[in-house]
C-alpha positions in Angstrom: 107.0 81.6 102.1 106.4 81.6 105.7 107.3 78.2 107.3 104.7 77.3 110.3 101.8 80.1 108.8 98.5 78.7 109.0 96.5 80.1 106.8 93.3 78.7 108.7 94.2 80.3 112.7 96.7 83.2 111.9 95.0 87.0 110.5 96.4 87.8 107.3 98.2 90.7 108.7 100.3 88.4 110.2 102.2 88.0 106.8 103.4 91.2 106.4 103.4 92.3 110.6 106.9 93.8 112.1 109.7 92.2 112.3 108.2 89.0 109.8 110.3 86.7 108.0 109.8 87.6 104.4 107.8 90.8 104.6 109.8 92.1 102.0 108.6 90.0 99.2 105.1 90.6 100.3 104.9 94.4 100.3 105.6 94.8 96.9 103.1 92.8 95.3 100.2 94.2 98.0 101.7 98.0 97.0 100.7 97.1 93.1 97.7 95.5 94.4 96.6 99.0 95.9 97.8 100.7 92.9 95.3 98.5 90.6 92.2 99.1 93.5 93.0 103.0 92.7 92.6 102.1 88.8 89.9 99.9 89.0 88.4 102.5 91.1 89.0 105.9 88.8 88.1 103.6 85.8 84.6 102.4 87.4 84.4 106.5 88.3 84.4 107.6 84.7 82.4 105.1 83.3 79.2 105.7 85.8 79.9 109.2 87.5 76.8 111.1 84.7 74.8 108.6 85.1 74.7 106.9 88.5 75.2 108.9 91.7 74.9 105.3 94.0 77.9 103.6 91.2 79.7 106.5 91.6 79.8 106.3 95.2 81.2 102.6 94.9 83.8 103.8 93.0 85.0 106.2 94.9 85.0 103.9 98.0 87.3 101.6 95.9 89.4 104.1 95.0 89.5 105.0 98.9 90.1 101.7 99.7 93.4 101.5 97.5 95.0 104.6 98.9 94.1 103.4 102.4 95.6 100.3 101.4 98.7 101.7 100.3 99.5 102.9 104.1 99.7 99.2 105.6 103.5 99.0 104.4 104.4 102.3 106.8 102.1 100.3 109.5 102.6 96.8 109.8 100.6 95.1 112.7 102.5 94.4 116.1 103.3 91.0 116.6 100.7 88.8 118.2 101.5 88.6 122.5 103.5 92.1 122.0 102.5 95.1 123.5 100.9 97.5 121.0 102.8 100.5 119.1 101.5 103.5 117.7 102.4 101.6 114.1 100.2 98.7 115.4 97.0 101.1 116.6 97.6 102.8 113.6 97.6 98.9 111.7 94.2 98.9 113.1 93.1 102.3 112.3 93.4 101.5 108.3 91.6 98.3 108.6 88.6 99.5 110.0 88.8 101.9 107.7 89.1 99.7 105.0 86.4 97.6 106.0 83.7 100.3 106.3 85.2 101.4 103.2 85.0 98.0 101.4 81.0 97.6 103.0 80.2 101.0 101.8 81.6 100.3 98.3 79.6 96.8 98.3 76.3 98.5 99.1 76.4 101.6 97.1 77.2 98.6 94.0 74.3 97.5 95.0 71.8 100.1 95.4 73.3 101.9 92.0 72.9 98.4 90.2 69.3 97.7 91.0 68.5 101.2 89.4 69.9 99.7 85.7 67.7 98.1 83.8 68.9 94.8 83.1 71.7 94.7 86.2 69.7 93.3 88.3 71.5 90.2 88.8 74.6 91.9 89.7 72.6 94.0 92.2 71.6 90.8 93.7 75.0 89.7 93.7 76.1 92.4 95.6 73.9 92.4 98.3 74.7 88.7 99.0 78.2 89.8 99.2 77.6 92.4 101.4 75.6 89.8 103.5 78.5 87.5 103.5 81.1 90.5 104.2 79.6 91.6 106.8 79.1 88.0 108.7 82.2 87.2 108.2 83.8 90.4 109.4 82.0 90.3 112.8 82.8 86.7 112.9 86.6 87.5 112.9 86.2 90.0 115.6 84.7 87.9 117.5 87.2 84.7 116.9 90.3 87.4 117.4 89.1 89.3 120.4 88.6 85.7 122.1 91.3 84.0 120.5 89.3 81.5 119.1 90.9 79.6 115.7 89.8 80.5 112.6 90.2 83.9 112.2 92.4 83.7 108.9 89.7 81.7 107.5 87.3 84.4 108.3 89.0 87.1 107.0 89.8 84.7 103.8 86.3 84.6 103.0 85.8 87.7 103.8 88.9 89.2 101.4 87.4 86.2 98.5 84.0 87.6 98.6 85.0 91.1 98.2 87.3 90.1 95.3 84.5 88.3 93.5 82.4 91.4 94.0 84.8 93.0 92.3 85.1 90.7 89.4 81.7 90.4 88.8 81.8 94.4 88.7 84.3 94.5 86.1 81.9 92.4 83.9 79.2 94.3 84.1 81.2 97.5 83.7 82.3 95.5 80.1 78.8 94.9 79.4 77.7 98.6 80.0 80.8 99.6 77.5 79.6 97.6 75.1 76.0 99.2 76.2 77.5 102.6 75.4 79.5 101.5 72.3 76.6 100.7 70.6 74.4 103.3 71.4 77.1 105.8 70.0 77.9 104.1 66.9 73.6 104.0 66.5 73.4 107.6 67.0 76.9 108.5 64.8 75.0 106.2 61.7 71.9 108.5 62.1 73.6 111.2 62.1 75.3 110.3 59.3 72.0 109.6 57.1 
């Protein structure tokens, strides 16, 4: 939608910055996007919030990261090579944010998984994504303060990593429903008999 974007040397920000071509039919979809972090988030909340302090936590970094999120149509990034606006510092305010945000949510996952009994493998799961978030986030720093290429790769497998974490969440939030599920229809037959 953007003629000349490379997907591989230009920061996703980019896409949606001031003044871009086509902004307009980006910031509605990221807007629902947010919206469905929040749910995700509220929904992972109830499901864990008795029974796992550490799960709780990750869900309520989600849910931060959504409303957080929601804030990036009110400040786009500044152009590359222009000076900086307050929009553009505050641009950079939200994504630090919502990169501790996303890190904390990734290792509280982690630490709250490991205490289930059979969750282990998602516990392991999430502490190789927090290894990979967190080498590719300083990675893309590092390309973007120097102006190296490569930093919209970096922050692609960055943003993929994190949204695999959160898929393989959702699974294993299904598999403790059905956990739950069962255990409640158990203890409704003996009450029953």
């Amino acid at each position: 939608m953007r003629p000349g974007y490379s997907h591989f040397s230009q920061a996703i920000s980019e896409l949606t910055e001031a003044g871009a071509a086509n902004k307009i039919y980006l910031d509605l979809p990221l807007l629902v996007m947010e919206i469905l972090t929040i749910i995700f988030g509220l929904g992972f909340f109830l499901v864990v919030r008795k029974t796992n302090l550490w799960l709780a936590l990750s869900a309520g970094s989600m849910v931060l990261i959504g409303i957080l999120g929601m804030f990036f149509y009110r400040f786009p990034m500044d152009p590359m090579g222009t000076p900086m606006t307050s929009d553009g510092r505050m641009h950079l305010v939200i994504v630090s944010l919502s990169a501790v945000a996303a890190i904390f949510a990734v290792f509280f996952s982690a630490r709250g998984w490991s205490l289930v009994s059979g969750r282990r493998g998602i516990a392991l799961m999430s502490y190789i994504v927090l290894f990979a978030i967190l080498l590719t986030g300083v990675s893309s720093i590092f390309v973007g303060v120097w102006g190296w290429p490569g930093i919209g790769l970096w922050q692609r497998v960055n943003t993929g990593a994190f949204s695999i974490w959160e898929i393989a969440t959702a699974v294993s939030l299904l598999g403790r429903l059905r956990d739950y599920g069962a255990t409640a229809q158990n203890q409704s037959r003996n009450k029953v008999v």
